[in-house]
PDB file as gemmi writes it, atoms N, CA and C in Angstrom:
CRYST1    1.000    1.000    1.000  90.00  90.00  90.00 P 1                      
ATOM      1  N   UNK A   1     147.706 126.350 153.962  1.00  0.00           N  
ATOM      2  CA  UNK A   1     147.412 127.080 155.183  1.00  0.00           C  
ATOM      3  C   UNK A   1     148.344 126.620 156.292  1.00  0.00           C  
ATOM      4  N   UNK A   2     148.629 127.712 156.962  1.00  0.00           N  
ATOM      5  CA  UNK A   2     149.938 127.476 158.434  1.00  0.00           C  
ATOM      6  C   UNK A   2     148.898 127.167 159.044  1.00  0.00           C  
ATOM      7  N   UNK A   3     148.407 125.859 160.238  1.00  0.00           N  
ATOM      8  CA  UNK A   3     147.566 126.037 161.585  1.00  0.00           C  
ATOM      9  C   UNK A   3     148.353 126.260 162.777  1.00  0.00           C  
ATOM     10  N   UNK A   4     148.220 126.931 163.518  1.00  0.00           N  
ATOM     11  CA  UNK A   4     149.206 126.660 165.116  1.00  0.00           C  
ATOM     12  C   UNK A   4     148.578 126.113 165.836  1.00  0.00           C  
ATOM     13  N   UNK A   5     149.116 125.573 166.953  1.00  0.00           N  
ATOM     14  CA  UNK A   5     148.364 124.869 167.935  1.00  0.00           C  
ATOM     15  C   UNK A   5     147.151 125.281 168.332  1.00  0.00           C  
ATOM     16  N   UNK A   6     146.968 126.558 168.731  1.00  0.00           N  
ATOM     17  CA  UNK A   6     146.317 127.779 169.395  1.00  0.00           C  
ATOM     18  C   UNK A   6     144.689 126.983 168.059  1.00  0.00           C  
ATOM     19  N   UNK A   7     144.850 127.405 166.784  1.00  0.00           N  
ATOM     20  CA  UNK A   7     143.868 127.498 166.167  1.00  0.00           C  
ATOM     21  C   UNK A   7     143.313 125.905 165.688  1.00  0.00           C  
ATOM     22  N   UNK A   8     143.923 124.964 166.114  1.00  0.00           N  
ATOM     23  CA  UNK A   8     143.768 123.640 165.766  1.00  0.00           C  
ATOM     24  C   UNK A   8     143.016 123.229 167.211  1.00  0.00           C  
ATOM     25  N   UNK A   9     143.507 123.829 168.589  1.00  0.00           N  
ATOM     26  CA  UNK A   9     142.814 123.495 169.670  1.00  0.00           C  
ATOM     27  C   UNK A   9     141.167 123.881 169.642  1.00  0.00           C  
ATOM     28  N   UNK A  10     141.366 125.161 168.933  1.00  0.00           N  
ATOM     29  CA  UNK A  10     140.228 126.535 169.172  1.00  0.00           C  
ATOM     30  C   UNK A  10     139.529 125.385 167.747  1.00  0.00           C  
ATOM     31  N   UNK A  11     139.720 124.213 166.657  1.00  0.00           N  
ATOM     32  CA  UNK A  11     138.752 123.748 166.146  1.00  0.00           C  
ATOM     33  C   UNK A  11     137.846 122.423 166.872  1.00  0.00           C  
ATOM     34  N   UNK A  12     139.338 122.210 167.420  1.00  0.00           N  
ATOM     35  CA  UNK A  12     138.693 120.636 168.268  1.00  0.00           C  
ATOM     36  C   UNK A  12     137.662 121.150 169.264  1.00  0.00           C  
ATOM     37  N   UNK A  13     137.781 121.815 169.975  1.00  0.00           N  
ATOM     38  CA  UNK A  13     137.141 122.570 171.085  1.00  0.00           C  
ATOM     39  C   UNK A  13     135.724 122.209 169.778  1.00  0.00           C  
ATOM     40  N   UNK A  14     135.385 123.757 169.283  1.00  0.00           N  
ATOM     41  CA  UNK A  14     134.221 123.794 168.502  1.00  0.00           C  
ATOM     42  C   UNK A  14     133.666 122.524 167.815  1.00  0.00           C  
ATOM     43  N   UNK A  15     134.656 122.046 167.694  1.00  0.00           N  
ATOM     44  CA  UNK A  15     133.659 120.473 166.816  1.00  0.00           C  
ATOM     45  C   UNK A  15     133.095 119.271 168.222  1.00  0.00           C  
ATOM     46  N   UNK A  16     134.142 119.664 169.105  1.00  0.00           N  
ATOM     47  CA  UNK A  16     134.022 118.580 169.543  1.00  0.00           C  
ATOM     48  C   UNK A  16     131.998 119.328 171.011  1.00  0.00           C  
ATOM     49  N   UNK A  17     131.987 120.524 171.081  1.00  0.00           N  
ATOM     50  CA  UNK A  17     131.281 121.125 171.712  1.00  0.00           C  
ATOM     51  C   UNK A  17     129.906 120.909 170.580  1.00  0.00           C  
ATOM     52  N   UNK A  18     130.054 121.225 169.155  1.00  0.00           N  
ATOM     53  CA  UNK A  18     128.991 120.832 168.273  1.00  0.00           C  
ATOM     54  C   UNK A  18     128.582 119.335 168.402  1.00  0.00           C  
ATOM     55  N   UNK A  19     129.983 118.335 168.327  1.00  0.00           N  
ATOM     56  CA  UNK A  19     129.307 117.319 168.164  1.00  0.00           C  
ATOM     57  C   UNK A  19     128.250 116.863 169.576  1.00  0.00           C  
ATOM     58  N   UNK A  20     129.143 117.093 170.829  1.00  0.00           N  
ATOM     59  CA  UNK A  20     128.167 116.876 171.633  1.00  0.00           C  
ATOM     60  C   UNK A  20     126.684 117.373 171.455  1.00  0.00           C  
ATOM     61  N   UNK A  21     126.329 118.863 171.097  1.00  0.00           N  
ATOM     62  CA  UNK A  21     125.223 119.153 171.664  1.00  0.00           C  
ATOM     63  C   UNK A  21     124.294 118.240 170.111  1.00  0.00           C  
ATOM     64  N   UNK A  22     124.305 117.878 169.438  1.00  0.00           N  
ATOM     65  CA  UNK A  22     123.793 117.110 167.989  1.00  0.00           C  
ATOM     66  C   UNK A  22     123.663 115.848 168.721  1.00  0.00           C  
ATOM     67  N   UNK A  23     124.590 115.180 169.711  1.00  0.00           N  
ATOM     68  CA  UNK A  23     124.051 114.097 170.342  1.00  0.00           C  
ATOM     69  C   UNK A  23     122.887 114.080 171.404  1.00  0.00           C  
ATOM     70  N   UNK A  24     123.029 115.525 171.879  1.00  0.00           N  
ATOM     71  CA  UNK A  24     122.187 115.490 173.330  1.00  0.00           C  
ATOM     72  C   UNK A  24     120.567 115.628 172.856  1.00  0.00           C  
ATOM     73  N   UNK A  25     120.997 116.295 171.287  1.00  0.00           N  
ATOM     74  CA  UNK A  25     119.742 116.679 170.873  1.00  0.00           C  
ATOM     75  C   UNK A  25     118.843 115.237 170.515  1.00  0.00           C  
ATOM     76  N   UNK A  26     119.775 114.389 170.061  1.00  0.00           N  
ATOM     77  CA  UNK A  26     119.482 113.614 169.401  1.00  0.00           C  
ATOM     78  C   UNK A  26     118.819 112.622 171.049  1.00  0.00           C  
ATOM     79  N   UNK A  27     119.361 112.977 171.740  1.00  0.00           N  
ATOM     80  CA  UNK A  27     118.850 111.689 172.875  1.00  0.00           C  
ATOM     81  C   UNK A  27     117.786 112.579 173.366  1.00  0.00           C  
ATOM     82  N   UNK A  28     117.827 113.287 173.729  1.00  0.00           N  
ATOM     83  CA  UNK A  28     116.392 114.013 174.280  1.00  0.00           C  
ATOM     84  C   UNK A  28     115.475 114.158 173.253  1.00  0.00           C  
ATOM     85  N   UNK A  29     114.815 114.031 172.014  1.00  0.00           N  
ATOM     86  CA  UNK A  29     114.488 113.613 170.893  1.00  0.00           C  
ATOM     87  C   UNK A  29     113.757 112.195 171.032  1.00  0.00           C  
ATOM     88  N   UNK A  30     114.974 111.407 171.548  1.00  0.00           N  
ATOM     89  CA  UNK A  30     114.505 109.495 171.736  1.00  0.00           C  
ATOM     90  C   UNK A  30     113.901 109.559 172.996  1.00  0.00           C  
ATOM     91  N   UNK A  31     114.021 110.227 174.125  1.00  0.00           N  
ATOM     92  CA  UNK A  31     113.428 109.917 174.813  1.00  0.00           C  
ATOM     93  C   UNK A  31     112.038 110.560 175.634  1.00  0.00           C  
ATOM     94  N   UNK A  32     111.590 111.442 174.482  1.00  0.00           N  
ATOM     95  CA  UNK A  32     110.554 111.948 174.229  1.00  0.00           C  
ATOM     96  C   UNK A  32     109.711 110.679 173.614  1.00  0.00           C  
ATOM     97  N   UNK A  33     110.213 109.932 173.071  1.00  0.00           N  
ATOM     98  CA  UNK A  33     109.603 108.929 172.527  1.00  0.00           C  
ATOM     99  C   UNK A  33     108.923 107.682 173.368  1.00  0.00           C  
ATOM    100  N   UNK A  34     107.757 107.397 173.969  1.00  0.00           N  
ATOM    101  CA  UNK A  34     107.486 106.444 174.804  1.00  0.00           C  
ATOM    102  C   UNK A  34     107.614 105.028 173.998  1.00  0.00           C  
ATOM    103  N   UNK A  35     107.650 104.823 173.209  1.00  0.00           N  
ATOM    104  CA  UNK A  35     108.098 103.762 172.331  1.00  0.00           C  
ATOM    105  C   UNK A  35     109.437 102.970 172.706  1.00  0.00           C  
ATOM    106  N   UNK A  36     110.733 104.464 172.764  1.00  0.00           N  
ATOM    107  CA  UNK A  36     112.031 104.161 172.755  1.00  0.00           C  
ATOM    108  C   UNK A  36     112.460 104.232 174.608  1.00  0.00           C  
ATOM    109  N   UNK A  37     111.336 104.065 175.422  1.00  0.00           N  
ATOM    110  CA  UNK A  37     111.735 104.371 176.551  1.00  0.00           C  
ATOM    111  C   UNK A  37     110.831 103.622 177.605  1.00  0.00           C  
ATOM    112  N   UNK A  38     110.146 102.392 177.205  1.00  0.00           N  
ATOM    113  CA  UNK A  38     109.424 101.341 177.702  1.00  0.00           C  
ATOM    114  C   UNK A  38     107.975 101.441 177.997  1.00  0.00           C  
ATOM    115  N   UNK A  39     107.604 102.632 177.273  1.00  0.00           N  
ATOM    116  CA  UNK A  39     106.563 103.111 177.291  1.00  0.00           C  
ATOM    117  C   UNK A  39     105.679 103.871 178.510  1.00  0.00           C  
ATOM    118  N   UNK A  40     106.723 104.266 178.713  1.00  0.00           N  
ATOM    119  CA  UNK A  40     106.620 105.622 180.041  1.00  0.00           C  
ATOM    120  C   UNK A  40     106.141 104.982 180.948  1.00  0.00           C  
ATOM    121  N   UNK A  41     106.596 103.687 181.964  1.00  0.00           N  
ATOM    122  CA  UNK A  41     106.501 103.035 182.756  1.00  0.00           C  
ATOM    123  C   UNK A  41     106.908 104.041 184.080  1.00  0.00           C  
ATOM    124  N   UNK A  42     107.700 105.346 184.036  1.00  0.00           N  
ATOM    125  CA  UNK A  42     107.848 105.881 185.473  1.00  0.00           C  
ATOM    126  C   UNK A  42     109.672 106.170 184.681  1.00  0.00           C  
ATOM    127  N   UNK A  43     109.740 104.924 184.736  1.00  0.00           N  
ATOM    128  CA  UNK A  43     111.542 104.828 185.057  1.00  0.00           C  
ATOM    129  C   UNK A  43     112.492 106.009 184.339  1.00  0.00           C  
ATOM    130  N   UNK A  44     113.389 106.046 184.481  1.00  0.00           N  
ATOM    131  CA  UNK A  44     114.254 107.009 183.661  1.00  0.00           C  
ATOM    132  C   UNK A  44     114.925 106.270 182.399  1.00  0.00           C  
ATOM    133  N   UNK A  45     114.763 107.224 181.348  1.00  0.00           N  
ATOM    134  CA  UNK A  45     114.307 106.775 180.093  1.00  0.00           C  
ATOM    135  C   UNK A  45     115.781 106.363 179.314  1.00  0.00           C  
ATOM    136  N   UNK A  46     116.045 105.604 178.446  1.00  0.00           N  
ATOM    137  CA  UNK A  46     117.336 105.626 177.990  1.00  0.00           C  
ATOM    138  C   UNK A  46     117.771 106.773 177.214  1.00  0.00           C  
ATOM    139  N   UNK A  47     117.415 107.694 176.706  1.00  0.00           N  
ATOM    140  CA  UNK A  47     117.980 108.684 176.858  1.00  0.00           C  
ATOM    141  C   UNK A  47     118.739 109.429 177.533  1.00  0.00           C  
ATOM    142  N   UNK A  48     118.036 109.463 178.406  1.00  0.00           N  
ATOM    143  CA  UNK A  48     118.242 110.532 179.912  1.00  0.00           C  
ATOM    144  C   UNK A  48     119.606 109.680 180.474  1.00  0.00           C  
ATOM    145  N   UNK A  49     119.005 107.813 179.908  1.00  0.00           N  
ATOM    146  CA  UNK A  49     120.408 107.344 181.118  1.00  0.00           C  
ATOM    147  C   UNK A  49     121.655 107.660 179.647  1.00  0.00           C  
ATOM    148  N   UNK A  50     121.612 108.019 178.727  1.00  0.00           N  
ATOM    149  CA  UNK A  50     122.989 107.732 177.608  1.00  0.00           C  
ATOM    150  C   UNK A  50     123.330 108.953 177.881  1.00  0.00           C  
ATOM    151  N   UNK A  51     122.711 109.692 178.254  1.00  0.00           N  
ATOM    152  CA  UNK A  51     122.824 111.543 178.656  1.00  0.00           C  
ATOM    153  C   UNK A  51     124.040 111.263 179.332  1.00  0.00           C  
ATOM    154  N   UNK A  52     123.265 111.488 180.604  1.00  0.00           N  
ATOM    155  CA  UNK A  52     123.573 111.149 182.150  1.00  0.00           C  
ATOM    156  C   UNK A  52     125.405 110.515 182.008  1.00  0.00           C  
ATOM    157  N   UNK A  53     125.633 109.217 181.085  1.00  0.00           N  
ATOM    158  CA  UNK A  53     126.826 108.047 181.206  1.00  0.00           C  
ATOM    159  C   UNK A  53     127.937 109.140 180.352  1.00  0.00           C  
ATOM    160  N   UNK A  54     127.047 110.093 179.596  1.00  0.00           N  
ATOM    161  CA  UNK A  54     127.880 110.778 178.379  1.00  0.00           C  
ATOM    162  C   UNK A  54     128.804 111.288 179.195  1.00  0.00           C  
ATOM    163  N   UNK A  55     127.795 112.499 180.042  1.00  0.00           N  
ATOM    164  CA  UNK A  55     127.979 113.732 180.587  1.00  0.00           C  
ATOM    165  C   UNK A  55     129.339 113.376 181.543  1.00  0.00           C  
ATOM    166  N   UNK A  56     129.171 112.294 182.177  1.00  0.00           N  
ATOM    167  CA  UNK A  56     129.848 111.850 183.330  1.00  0.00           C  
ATOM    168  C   UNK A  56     131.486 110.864 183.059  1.00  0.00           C  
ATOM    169  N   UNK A  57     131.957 111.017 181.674  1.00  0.00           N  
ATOM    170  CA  UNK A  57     132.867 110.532 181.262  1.00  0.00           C  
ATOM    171  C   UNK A  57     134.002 112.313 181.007  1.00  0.00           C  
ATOM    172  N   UNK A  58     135.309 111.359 181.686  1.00  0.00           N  
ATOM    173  CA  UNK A  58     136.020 112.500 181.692  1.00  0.00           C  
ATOM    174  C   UNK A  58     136.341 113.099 179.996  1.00  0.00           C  
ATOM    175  N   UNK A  59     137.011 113.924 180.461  1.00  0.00           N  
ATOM    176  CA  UNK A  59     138.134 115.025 179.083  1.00  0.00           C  
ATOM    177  C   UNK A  59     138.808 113.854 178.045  1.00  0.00           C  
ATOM    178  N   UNK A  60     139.372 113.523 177.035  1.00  0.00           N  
ATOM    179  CA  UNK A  60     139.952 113.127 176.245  1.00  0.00           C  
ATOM    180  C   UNK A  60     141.337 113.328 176.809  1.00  0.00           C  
ATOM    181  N   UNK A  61     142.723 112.715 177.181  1.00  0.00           N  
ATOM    182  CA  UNK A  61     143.853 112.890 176.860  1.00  0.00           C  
ATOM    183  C   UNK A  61     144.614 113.272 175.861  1.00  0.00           C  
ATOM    184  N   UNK A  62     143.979 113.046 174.915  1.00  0.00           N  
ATOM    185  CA  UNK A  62     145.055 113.283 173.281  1.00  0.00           C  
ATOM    186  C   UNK A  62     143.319 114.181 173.058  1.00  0.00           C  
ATOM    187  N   UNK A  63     143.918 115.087 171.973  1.00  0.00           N  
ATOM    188  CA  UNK A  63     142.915 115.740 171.036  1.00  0.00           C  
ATOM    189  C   UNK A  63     142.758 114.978 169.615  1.00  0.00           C  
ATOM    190  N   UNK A  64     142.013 115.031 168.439  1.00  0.00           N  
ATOM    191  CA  UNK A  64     141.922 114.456 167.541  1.00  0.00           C  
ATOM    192  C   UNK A  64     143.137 114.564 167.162  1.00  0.00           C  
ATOM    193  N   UNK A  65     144.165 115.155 166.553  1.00  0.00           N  
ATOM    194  CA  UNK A  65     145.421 114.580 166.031  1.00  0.00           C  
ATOM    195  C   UNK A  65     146.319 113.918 167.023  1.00  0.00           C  
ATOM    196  N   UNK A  66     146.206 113.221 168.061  1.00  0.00           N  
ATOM    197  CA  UNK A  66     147.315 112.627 168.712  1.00  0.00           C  
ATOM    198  C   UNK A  66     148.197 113.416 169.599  1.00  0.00           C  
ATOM    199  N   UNK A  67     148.121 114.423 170.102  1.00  0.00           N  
ATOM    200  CA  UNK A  67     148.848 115.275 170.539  1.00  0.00           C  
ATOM    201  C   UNK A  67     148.128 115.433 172.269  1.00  0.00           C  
ATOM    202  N   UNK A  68     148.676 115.506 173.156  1.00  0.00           N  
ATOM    203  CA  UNK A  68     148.484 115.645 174.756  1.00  0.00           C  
ATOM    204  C   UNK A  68     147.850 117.160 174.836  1.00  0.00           C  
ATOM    205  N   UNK A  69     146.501 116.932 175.728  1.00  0.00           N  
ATOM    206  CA  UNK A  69     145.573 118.332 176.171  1.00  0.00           C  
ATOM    207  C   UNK A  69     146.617 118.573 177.131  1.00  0.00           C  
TER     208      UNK A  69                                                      
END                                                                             
């Protein structure tokens, strides 16, 4: 198979948009959990804070093969 840039961007994009939302699922999931979140003392839950640290980290410079966004 030929890939061009165009269709190698258009996979990273999609994997990298899947993998996030499989994480977000996965933390809002844990922190439904009063167990995994100090037992619902009030505070904001570690979930919410691994969310929150995810969300707030910039773009990648290189895409998975090494190459400049």
């Amino acid at each position: 198979m030929i890939y061009t840039d165009l269709s190698v961007e258009a996979i990273e994009k999609s994997f990298r948009s899947a993998f996030e939302n499989a994480v977000n699922k996965c933390l809002v999931s844990s922190a439904e959990n009063p167990a995994g979140n100090g037992g619902g003392s009030g505070k904001e839950s570690v979930g919410s804070q691994y969310t929150k640290q995810a969300n707030g980290r910039s773009e990648a410079k290189t895409n998975l093969w090494g190459h400049n966004n």
